[in-house]
C-alpha positions in Angstrom: -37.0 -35.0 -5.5 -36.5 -33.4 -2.4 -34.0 -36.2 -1.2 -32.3 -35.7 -4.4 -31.6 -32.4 -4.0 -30.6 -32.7 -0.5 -27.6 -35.2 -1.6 -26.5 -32.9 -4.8 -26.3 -30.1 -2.0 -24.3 -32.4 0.4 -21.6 -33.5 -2.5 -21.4 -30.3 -3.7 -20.6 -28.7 -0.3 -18.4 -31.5 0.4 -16.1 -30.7 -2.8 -16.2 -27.6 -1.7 -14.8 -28.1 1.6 -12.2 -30.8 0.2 -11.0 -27.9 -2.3 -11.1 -25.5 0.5 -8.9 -27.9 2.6 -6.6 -28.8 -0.6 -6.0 -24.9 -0.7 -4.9 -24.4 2.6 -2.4 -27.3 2.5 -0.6 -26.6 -0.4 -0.4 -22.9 0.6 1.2 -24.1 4.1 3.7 -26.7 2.2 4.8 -24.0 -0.4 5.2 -21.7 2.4 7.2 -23.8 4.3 9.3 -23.9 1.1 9.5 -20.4 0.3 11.8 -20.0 3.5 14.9 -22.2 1.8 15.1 -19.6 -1.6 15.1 -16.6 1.3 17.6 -17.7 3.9 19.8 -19.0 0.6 19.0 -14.9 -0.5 19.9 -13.5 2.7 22.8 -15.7 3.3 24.1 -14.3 -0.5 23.6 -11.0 0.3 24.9 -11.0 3.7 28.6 -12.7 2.7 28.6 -10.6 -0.2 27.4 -7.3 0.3 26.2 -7.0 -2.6 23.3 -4.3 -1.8 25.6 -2.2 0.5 27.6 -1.3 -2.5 24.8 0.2 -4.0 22.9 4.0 -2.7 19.7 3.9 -0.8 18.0 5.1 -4.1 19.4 2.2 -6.5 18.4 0.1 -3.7 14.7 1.0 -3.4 14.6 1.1 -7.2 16.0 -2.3 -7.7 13.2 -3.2 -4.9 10.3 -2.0 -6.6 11.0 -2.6 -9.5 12.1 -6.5 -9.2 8.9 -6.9 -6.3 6.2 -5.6 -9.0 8.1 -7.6 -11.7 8.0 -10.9 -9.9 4.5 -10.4 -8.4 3.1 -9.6 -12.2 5.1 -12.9 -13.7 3.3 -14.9 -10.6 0.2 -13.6 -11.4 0.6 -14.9 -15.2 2.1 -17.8 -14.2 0.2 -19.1 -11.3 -2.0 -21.4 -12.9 1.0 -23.7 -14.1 3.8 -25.3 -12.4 6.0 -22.9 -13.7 3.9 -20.4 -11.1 5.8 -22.3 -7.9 9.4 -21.4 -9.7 8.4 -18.4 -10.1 7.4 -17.7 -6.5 10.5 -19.0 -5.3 12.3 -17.0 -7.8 10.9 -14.0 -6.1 11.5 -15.6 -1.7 15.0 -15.5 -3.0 15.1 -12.0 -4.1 13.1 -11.2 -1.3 15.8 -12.6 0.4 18.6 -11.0 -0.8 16.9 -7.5 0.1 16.5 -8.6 3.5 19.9 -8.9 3.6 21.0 -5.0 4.2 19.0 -5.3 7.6 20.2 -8.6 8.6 23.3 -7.5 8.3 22.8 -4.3 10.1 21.6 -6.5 13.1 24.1 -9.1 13.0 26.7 -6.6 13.4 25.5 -6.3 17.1 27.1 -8.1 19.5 23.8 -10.3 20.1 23.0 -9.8 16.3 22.1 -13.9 16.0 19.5 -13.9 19.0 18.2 -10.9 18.0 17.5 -12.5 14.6 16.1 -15.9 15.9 13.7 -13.6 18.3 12.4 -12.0 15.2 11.8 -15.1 13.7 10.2 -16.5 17.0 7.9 -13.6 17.0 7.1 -13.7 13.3 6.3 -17.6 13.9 4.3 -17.1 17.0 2.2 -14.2 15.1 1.5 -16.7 12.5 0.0 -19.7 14.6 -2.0 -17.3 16.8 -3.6 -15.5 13.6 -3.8 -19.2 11.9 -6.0 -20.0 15.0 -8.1 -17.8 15.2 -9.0 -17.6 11.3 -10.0 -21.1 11.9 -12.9 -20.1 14.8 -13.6 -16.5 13.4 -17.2 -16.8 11.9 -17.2 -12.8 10.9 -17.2 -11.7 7.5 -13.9 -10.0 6.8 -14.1 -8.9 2.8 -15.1 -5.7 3.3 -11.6 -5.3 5.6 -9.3 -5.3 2.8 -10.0 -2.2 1.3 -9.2 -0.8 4.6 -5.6 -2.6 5.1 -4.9 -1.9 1.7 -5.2 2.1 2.3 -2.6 1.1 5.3 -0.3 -0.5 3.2 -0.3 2.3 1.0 0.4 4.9 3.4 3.0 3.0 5.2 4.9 2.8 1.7 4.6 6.7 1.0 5.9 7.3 4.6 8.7 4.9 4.3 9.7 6.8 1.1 9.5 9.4 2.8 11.5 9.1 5.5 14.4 7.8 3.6 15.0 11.5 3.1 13.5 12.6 5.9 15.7 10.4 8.1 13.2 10.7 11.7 14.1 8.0 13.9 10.7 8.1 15.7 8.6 8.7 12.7 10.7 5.0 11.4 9.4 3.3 14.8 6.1 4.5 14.7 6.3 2.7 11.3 7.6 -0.4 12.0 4.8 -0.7 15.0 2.2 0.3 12.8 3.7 -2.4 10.0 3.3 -5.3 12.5 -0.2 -4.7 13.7 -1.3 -3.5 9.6 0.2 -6.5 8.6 -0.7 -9.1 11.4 -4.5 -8.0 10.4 -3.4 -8.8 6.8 -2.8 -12.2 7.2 -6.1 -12.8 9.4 -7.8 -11.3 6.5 -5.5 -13.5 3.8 -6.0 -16.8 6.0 -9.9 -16.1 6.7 -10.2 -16.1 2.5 -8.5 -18.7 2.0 -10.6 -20.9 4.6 -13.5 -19.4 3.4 -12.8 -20.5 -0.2 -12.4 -17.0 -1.2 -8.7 -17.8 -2.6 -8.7 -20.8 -5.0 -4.9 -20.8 -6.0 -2.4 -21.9 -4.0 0.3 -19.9 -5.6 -1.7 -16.5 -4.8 -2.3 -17.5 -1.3 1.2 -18.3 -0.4 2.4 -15.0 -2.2 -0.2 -13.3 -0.1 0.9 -15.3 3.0 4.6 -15.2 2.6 4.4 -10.6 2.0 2.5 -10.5 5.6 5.1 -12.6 7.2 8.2 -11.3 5.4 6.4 -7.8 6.4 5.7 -8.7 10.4 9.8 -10.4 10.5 11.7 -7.2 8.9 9.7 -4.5 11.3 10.1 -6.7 13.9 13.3 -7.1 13.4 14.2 -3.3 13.0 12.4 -2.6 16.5 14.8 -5.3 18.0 17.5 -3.8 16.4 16.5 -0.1 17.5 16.4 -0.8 21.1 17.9 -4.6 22.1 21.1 -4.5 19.9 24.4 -4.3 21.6 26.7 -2.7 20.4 30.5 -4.3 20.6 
């Protein structure tokens, strides 16, 4: 009886393991994918302008608004197929309202390296946080709550320094972004190794905001004090 037990234990924590692994794969491939629909966006919205023909209140308005309406249709959605087109319905929006910044930064004389040095950073961010999620034995649940609060603030600060218009209060931002967000995706990585995310889909959306996050603050601080100007 005892032996029997042992072995229902044993296949039933190796499924668990094998789902856990299954997880974390799919969220890496889709994530890999997600960065084809938001370079396409960004290279839309850079050659046409499109965004810097509209105000910076249209433009936070069209953000919001098409953000929380992608993120609700993925939620619906993300137990079918149709969940992945959604997703990359929303990397290519996400994208395109990348692309005010990028362009921005591109106008600098050394716009391009500054842009592949975000990138670099982003991607060295994510491999060092991917590590150590795999090692970290703590318990990190109760940290969301915490990063959440973060996120929160960041957001009404950002509103409210589109009015406010303090260039140090936007660096201070953008510093406390990356290091918000970096713990973000240690805390998004840790549940999904620790089986605490079961759909891919969810993961990768969680992923893919931490990343896109870390880039575009990374990005303005390269921008603020490496750009060049012709």
């Amino acid at each position: 009886m005892n032996e029997q037990g042992l072995d229902t234990f044993s296949a039933y924590a190796g499924t668990a393991v094998a789902q856990r692994n299954r997880v974390l794969r799919n969220t890496y491939w889709l994530l890999a994918l997600s960065l084809v629909p938001t370079v396409l966006g960004a290279w839309v919205g850079v050659t046409t302008g499109i965004l810097a023909t509209m105000g910076t209140g249209l433009s936070l308005v069209l953000f919001l608004g098409g953000a929380f309406g992608f993120m609700y249709a993925i939620e619906k959605t993300k137990e079918s197929s149709t969940g992945v087109y959604v997703l990359l319905g929303f990397t290519f929006f996400m994208g395109l309202m990348l692309s005010r910044m990028l362009a921005m930064v591109l106008g600098f004389k050394n716009g391009p390296s500054l842009v592949m040095t975000a990138f670099g950073g982003t991607a060295a961010v994510f491999f060092t946080v991917a590590s150590v999620a795999t090692v970290i034995k703590r318990d990190m649940s109760k940290m969301g709550n915490f990063l959440i609060v973060g996120v929160v603030l960041l957001i009404i600060a950002g509103i409210a320094n589109i009015f406010i218009q303090s260039s140090a209060l936007m660096i201070t931002l953008s510093v406390l972004a990356i290091g918000i967000f970096s713990a973000f995706l240690l805390y998004d990585l840790k549940r999904i190794i620790d089986g605490g995310e079961t759909n891919y889909i969810s993961a990768t959306l969680a992923v893919y905001l931490d990343l896109y996050n870390i880039f575009q603050n990374l990005l303005a601080l390269l921008g603020i004090f490496g750009g060049e100007r012709e």
